[in-house]
Backbone as JSON, one array per atom type, in Angstrom:
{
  "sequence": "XXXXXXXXXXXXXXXXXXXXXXXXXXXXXXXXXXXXXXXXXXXXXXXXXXXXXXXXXXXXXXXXXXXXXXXXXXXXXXXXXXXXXXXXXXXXXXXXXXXXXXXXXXXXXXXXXXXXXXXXXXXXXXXXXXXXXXXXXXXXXXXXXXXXXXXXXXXXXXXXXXXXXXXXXXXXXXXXXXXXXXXXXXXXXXXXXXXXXXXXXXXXXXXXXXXXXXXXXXXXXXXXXXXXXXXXXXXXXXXXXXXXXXXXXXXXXXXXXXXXXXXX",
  "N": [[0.85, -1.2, 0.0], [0.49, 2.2, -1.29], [1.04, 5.44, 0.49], [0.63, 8.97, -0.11], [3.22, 11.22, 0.33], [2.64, 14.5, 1.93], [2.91, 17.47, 0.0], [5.09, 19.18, 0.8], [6.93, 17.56, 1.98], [7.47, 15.35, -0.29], [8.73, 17.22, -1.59], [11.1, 17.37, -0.23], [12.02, 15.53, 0.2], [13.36, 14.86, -2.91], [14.69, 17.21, -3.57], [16.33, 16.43, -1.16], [17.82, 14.19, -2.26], [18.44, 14.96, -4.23], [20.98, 16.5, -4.22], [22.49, 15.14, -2.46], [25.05, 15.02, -3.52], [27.06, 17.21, -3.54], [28.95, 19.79, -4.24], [31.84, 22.29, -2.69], [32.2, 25.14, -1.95], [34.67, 26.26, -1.01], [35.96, 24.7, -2.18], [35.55, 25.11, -5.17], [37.41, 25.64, -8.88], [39.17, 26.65, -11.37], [39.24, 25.28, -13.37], [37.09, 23.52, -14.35], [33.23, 23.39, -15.4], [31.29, 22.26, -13.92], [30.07, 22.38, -11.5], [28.41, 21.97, -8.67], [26.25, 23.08, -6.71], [24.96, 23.67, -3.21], [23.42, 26.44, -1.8], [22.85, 28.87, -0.12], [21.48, 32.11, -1.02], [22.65, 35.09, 0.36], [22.7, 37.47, -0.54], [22.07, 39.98, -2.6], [21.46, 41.89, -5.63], [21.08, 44.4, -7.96], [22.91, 45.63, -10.57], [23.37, 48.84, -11.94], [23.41, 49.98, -15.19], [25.61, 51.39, -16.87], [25.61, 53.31, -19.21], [23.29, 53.65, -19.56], [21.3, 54.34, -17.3], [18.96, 53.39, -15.97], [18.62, 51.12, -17.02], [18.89, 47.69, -16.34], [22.13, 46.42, -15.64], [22.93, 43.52, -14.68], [22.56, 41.09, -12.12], [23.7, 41.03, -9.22], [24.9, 38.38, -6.84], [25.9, 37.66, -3.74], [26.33, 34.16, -2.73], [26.38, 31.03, -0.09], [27.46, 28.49, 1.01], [26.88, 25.25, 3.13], [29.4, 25.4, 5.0], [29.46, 27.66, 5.32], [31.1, 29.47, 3.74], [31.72, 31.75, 1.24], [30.78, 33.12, -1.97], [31.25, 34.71, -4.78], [28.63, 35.86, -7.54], [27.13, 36.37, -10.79], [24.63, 37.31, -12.32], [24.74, 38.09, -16.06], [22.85, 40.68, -18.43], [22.41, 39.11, -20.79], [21.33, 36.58, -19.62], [19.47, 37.12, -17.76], [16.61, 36.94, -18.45], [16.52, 34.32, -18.15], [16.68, 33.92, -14.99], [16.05, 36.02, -13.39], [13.51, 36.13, -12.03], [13.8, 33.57, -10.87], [15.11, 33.46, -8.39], [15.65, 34.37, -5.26], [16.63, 36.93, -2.5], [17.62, 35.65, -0.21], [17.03, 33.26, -0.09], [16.81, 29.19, -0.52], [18.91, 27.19, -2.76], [19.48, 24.91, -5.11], [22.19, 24.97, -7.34], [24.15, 24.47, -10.74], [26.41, 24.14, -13.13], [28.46, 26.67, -14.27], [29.99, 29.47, -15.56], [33.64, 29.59, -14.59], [35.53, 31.89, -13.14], [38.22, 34.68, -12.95], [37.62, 36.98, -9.95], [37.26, 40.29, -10.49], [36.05, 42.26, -10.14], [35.51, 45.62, -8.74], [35.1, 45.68, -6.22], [35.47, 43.46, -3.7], [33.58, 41.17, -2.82], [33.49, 38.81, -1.37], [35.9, 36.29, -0.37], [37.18, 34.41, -1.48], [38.4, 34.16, -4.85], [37.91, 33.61, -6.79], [35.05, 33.89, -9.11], [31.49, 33.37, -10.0], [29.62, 32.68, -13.47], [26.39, 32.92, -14.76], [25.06, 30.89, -17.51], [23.43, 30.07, -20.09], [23.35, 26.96, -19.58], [23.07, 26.95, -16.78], [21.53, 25.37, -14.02], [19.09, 26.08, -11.76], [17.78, 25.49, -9.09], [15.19, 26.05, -6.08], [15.36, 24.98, -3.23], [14.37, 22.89, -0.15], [15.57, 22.59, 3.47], [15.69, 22.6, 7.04], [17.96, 22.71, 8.75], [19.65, 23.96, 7.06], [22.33, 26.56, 7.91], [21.56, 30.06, 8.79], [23.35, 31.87, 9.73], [24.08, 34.66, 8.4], [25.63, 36.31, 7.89], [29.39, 38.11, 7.46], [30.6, 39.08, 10.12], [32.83, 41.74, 10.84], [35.24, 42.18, 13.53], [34.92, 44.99, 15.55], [37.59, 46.06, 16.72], [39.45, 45.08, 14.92], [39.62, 47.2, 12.92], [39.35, 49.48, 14.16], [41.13, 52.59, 14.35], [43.4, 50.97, 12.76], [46.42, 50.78, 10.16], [46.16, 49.22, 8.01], [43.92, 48.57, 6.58], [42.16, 47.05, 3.94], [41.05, 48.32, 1.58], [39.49, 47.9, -0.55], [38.25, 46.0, 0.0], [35.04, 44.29, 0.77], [32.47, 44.42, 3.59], [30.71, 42.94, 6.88], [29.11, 44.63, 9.51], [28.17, 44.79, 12.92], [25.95, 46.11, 14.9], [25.09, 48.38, 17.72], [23.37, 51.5, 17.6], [24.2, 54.73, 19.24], [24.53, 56.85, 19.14], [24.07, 60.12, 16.82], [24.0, 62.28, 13.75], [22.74, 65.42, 12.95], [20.95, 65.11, 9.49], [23.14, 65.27, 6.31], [24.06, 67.17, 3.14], [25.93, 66.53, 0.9], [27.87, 67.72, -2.19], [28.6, 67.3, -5.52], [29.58, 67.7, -8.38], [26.69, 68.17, -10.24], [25.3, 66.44, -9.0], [23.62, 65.93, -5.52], [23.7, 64.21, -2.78], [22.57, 62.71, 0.41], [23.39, 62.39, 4.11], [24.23, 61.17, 6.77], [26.38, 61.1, 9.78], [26.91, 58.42, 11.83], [27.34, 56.94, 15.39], [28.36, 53.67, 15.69], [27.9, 51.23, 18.74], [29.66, 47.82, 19.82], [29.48, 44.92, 21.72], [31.18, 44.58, 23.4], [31.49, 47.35, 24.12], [33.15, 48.99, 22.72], [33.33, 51.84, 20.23], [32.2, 52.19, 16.96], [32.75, 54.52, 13.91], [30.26, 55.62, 11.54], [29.18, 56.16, 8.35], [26.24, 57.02, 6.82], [24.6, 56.64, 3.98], [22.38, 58.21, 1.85], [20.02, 55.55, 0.71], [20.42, 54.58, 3.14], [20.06, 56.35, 4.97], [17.39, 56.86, 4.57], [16.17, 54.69, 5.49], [17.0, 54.57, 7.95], [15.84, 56.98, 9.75], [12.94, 57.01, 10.27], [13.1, 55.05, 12.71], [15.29, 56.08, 14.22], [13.63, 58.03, 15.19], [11.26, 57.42, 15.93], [12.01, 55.83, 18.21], [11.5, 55.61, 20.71], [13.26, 55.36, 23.02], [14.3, 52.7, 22.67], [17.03, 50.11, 21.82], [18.96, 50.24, 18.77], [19.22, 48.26, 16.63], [21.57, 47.46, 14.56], [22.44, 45.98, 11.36], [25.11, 46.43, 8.74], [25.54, 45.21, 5.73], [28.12, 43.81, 3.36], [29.81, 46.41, 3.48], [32.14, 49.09, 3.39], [34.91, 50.07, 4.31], [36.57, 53.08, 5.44], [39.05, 55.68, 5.17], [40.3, 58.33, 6.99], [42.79, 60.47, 8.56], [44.33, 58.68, 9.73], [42.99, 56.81, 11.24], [40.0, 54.64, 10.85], [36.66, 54.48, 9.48], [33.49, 53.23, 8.46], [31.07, 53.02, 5.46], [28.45, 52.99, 3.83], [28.01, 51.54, 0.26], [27.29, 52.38, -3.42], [24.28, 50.52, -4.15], [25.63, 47.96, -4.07], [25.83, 47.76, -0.87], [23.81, 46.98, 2.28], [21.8, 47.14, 4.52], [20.18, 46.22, 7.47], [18.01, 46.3, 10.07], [17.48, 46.28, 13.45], [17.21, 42.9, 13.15], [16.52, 39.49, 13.52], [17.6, 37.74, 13.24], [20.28, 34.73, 13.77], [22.48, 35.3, 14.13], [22.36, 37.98, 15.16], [20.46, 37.97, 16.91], [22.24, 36.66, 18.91], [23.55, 39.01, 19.43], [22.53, 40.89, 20.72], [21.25, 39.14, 23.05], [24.08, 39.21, 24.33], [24.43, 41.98, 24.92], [22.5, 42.06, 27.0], [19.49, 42.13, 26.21], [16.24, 41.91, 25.89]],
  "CA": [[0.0, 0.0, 0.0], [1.51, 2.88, -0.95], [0.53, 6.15, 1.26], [1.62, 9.54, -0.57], [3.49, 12.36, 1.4], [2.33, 15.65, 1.17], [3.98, 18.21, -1.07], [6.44, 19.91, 1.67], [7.68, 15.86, 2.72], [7.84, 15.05, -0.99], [9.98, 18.36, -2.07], [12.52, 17.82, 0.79], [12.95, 14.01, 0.06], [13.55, 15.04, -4.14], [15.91, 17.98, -2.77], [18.01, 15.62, -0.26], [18.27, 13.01, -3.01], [19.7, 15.42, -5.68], [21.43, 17.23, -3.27], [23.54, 14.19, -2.1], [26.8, 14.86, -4.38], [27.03, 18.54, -3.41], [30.38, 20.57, -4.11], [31.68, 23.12, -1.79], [32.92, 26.77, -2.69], [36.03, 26.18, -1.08], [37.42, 23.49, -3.77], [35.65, 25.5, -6.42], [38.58, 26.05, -9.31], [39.2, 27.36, -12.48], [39.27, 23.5, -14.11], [35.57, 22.93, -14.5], [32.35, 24.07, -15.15], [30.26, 21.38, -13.79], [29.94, 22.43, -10.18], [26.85, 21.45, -8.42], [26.1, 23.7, -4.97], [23.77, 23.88, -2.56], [23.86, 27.57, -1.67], [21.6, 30.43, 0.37], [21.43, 33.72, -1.43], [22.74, 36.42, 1.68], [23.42, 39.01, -1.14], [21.3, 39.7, -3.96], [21.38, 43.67, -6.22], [21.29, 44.59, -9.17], [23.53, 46.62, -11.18], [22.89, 49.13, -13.34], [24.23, 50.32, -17.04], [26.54, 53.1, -16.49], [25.03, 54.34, -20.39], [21.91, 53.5, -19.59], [21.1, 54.18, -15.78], [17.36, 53.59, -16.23], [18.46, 49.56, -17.41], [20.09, 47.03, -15.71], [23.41, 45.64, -16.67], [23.99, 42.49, -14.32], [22.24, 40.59, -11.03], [24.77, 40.14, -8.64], [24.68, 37.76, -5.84], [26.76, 36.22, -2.54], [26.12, 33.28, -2.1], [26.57, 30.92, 0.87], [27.14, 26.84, 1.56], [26.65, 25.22, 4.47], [30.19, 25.48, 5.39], [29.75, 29.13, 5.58], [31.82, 29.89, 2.88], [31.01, 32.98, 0.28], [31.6, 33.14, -3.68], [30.46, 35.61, -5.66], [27.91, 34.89, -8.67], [26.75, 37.28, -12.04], [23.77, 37.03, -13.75], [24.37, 39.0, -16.82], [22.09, 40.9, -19.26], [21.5, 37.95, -21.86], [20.37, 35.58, -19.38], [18.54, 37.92, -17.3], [15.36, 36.87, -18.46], [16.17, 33.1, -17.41], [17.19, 33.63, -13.92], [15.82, 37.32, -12.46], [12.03, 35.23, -11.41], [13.68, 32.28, -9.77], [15.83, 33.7, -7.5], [15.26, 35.7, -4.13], [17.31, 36.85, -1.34], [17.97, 34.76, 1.15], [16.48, 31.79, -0.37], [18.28, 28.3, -0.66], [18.79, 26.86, -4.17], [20.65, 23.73, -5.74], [22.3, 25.28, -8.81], [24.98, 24.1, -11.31], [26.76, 24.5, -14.27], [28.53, 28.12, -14.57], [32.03, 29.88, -15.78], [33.91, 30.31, -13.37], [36.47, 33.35, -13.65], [38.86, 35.28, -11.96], [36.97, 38.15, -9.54], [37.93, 41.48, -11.36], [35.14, 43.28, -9.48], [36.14, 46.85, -8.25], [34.8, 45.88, -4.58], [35.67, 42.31, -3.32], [32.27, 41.13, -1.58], [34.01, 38.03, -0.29], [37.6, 36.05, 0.09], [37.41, 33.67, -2.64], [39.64, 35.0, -5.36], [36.99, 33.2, -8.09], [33.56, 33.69, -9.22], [30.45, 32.23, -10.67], [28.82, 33.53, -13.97], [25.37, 32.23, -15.29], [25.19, 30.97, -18.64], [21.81, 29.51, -20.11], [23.14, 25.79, -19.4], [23.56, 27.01, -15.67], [20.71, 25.1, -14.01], [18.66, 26.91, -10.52], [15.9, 24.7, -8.19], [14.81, 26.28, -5.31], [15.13, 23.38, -2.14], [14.51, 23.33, 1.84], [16.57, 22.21, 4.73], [15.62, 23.22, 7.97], [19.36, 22.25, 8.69], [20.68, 24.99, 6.68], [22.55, 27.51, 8.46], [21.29, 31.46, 9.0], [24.26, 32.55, 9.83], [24.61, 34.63, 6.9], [26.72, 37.36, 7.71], [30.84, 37.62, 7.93], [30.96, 40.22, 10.74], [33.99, 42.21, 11.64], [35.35, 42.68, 14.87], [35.84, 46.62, 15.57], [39.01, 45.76, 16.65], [40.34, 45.31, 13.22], [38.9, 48.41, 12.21], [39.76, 51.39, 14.71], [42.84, 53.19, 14.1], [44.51, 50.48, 11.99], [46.42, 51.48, 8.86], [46.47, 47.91, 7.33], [42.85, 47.57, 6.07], [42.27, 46.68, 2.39], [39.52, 49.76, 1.11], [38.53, 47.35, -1.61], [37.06, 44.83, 0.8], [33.29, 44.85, 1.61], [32.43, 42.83, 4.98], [29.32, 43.31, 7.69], [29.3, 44.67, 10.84], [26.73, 44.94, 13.72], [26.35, 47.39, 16.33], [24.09, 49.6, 17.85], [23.22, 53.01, 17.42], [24.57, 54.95, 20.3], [24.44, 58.54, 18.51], [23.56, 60.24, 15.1], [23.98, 63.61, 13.9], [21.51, 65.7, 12.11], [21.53, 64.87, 7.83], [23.47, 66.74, 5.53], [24.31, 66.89, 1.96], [27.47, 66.93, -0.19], [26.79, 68.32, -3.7], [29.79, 66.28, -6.32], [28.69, 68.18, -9.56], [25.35, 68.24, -10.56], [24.44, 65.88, -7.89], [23.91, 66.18, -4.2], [23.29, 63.32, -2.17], [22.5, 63.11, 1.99], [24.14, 61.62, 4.65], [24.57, 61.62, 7.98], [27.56, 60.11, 10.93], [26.45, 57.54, 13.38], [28.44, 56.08, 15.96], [27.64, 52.02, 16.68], [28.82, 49.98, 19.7], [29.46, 46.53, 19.94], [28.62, 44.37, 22.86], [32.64, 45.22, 24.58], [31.55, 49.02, 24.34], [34.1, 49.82, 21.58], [32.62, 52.38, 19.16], [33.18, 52.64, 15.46], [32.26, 55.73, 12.98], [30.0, 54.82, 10.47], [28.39, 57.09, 7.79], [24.98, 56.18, 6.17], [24.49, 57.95, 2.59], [21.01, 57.9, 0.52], [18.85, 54.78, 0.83], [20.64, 54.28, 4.62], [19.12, 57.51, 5.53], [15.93, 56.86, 4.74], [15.82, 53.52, 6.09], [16.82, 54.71, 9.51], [15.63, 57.91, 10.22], [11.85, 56.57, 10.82], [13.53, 53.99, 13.69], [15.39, 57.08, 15.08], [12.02, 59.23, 15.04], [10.21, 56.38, 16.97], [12.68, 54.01, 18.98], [10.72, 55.12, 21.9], [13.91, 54.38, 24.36], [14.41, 51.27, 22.47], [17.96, 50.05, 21.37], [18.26, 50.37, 17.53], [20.67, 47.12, 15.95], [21.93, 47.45, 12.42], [23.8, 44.91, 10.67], [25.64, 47.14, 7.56], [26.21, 44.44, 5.29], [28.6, 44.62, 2.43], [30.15, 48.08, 3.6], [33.44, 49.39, 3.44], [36.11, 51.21, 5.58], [37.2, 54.84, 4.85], [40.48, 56.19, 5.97], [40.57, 59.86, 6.97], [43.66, 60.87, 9.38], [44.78, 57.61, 10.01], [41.71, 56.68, 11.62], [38.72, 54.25, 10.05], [35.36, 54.97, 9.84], [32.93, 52.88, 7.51], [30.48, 53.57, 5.1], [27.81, 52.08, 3.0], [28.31, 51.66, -0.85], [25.88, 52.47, -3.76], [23.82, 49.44, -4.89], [25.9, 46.57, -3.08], [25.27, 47.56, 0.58], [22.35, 46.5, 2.42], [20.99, 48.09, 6.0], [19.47, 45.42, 8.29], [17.69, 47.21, 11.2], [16.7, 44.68, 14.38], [16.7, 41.89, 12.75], [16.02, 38.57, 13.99], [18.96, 36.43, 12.25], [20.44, 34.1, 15.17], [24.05, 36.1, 14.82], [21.95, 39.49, 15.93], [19.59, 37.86, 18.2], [23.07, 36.02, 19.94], [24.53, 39.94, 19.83], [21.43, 41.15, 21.34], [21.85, 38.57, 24.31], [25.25, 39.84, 24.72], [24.21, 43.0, 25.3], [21.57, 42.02, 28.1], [18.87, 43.33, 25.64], [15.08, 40.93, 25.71]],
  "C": [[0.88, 1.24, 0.0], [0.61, 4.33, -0.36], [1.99, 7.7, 0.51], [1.75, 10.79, 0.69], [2.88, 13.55, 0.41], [3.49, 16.41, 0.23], [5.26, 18.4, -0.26], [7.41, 18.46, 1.74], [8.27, 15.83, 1.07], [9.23, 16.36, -2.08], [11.05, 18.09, -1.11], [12.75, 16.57, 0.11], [14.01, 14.09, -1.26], [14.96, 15.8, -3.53], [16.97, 17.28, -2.51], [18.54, 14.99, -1.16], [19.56, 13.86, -4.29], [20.64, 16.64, -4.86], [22.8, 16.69, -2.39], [24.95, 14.19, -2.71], [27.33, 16.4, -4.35], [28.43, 18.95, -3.65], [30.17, 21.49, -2.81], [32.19, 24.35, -2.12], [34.21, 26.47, -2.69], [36.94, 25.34, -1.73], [36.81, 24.0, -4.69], [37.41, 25.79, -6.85], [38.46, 26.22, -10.96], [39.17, 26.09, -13.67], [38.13, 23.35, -14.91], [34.41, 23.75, -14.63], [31.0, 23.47, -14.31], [30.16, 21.45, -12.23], [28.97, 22.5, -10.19], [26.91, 21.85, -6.98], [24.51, 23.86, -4.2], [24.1, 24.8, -1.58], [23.03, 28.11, -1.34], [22.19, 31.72, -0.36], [21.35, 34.62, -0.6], [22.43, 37.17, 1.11], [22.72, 39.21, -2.31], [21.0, 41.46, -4.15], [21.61, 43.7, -7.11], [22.19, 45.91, -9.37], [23.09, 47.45, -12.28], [23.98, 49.85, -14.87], [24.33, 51.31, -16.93], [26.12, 53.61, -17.99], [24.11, 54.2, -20.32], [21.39, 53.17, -18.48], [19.7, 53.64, -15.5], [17.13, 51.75, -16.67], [19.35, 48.59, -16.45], [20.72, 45.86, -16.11], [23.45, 43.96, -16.0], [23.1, 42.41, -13.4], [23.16, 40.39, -10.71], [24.45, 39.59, -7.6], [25.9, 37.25, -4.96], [26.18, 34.76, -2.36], [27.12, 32.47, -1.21], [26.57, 29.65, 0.93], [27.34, 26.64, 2.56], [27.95, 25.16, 5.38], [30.17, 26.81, 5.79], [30.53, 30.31, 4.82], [31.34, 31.04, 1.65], [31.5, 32.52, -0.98], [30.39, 33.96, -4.08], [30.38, 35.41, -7.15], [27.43, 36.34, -9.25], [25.92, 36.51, -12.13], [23.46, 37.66, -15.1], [23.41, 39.4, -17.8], [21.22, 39.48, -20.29], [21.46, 37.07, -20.7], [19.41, 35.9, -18.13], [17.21, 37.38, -17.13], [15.01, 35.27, -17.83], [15.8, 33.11, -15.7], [16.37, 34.62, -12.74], [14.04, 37.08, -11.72], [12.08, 34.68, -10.54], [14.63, 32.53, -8.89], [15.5, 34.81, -6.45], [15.99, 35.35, -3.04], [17.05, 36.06, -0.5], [17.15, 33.17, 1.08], [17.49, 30.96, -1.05], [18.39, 27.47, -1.8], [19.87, 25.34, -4.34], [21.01, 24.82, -7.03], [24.05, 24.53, -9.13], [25.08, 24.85, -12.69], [27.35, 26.45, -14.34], [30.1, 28.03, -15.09], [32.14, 30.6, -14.3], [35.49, 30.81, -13.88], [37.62, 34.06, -12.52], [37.95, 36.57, -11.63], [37.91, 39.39, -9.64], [37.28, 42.44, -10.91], [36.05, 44.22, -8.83], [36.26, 46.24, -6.65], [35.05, 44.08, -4.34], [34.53, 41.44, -2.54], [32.82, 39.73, -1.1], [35.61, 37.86, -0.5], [38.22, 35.68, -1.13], [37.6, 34.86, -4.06], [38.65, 34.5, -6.83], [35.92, 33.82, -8.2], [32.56, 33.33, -10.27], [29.95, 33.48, -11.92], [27.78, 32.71, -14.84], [25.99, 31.68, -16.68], [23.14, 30.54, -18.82], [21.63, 27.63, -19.58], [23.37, 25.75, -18.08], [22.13, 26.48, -15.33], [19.99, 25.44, -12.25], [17.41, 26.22, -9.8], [16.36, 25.29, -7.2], [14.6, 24.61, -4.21], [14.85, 24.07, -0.77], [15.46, 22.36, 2.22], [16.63, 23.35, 5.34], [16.96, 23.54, 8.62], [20.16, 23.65, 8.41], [21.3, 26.18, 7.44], [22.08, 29.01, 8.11], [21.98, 31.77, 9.04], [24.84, 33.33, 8.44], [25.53, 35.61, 7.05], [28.33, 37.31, 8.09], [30.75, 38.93, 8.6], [32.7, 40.34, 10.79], [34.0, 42.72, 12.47], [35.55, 44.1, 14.63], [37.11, 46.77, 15.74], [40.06, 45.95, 15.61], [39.84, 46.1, 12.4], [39.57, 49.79, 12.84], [41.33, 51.44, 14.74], [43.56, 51.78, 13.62], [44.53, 51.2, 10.67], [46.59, 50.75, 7.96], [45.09, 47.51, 6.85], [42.55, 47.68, 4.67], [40.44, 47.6, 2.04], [38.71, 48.98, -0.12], [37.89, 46.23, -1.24], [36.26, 45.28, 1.05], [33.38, 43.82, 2.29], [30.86, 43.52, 5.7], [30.02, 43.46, 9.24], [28.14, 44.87, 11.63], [27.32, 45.5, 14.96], [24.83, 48.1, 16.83], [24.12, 50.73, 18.11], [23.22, 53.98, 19.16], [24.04, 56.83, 19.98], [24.98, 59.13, 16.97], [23.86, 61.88, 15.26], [22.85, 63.83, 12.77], [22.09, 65.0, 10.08], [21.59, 66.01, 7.04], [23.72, 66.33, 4.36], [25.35, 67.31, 1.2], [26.75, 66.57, -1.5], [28.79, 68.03, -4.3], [29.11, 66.97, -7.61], [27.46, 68.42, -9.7], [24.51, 67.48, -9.04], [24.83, 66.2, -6.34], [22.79, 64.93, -3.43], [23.53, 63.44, -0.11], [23.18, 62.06, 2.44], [24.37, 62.03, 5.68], [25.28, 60.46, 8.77], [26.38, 59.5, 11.96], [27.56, 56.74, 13.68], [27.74, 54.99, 16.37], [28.65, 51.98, 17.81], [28.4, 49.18, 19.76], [29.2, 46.16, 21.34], [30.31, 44.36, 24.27], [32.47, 46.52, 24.79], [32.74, 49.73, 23.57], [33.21, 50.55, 20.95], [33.61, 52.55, 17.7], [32.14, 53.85, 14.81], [31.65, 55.5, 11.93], [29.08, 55.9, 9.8], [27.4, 56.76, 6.81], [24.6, 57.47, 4.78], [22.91, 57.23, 2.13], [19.94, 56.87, 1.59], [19.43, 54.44, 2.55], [20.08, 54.94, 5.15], [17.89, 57.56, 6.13], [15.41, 55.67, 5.67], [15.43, 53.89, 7.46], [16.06, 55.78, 10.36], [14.11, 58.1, 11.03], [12.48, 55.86, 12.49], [14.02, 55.36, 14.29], [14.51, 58.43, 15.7], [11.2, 58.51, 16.26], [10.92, 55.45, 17.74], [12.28, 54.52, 20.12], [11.97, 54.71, 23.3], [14.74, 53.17, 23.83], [15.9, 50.92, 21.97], [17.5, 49.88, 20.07], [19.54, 49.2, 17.18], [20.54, 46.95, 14.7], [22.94, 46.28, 12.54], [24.14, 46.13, 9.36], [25.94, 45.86, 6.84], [27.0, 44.97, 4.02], [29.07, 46.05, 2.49], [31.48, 48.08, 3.25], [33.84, 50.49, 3.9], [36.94, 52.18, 4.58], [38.21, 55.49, 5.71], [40.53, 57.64, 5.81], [41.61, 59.79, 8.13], [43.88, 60.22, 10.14], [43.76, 56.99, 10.98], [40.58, 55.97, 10.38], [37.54, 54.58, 10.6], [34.39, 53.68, 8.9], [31.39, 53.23, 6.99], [29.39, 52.56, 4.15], [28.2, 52.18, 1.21], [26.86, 51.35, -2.06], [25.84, 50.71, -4.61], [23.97, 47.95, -3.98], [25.69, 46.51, -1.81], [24.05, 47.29, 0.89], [22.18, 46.89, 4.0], [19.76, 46.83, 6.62], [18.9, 46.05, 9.78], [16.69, 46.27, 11.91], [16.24, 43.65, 13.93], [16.79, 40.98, 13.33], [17.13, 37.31, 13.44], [19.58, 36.06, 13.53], [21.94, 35.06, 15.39], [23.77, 37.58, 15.4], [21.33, 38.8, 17.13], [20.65, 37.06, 19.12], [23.46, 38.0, 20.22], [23.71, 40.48, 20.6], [21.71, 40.55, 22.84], [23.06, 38.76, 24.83], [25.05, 41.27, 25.34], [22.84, 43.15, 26.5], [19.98, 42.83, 27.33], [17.57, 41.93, 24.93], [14.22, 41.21, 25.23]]
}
């Protein structure tokens, strides 16, 4: 007698089964194209067409295996129309098949020195596993941030902190354009502070939360940011397009920093 599982039972079993021969980022290599991952999407933005601001040139993505490991993935223009449906942040995918390249990107969004680029024979299922790790972010300590003069300006990384004090928003005018921005200082859960300056869409994000926190502690994650060196001194900042502004979120590496900070 056979007795069928529902849908959710019968998608995980399919999943695990093709899921069983998995690669891992960290032995990706320049050899092959036939890698087969099972990867969460942390990082997901589009780029747009420096002649044509109004279109967009490229999907880019981090992704994430359950080792914890990053590699950064393209989806360019021509296959756009395959890929830009079945994919959404922070959701966990089987995919295969891509070129893989040397990372030439201006900004470094992870370690790995490779990265992934669609083609049309690149192939994308959506899977579960409760299993899978959350942990999606690579924080940095403040530590390796204040007053050193050894940090690499073309790395992006994440940090988490909370909002201790803000100044009013102001605007620097670069030619034609003038964009806002205002300093906030975070601290971590040792009471170090770092300098961190929120431009544009950071602005807006926060400025509601600082209008209404009521008392309340405010906890950002910055993901994807990068460190700015003025008078031997870092500060960091968000960057256009690739950063991303997480405000009290609920991800187990905030809600552990949270408990660090005596904060229920």
């Amino acid at each position: 007698m056979f007795v069928l599982l529902p849908r959710f039972q019968q998608k995980l079993r399919i999943t695990q089964k093709m899921a069983a021969n998995n690669d891992f980022i960290k032995d990706i290599t320049i050899s092959k194209m036939q890698w087969k991952l099972k990867v969460r999407v942390v990082r997901m933005w589009e780029k747009p067409d420096r002649f044509n601001p109004g279109s967009i040139f490229s999907i880019e993505l981090v992704l994430q295996d359950e080792k914890g490991d990053h590699i950064h993935a393209s989806i360019g223009k021509s296959v756009l129309h395959i890929f830009n449906k079945k994919i959404n942040e922070l959701g966990l995918y089987l995919m295969a098949n891509f070129i893989v390249c040397q990372n030439k990107e201006r900004f470094n969004t992870t370690k790995h020195r490779l990265m992934l680029t669609f083609t049309q024979r690149t192939t994308v299922a959506e899977t579960i596993d409760p299993l899978f790790p959350m942990n999606i972010f690579e924080l940095r300590p403040y530590h390796q941030l204040i007053n050193k003069g050894d940090v690499n300006e073309s790395e992006l990384f994440d940090v988490i902190g909370e909002i201790v004090n803000f100044s009013e928003v102001q605007t620097q005018k670069q030619g034609e354009i003038t964009r806002k921005y205002m300093d906030i200082e975070l601290e971590d859960d040792e009471r170090n502070k770092l300098s961190a300056t929120f431009w544009e869409e950071f602005v807006d994000q926060v400025i509601p939360h600082l209008l209404s926190s009521n008392n309340q502690p405010i906890i950002v994650v910055m993901q994807l940011i990068k460190a700015h060196k003025f008078q031997d001194s870092y500060s960091v900042r968000n960057t256009w397009n690739t950063s991303k502004l997480w405000i009290n979120p609920t991800f187990p590496q905030s809600e552990e920093f949270k408990t660090r900070l005596n904060i229920f």
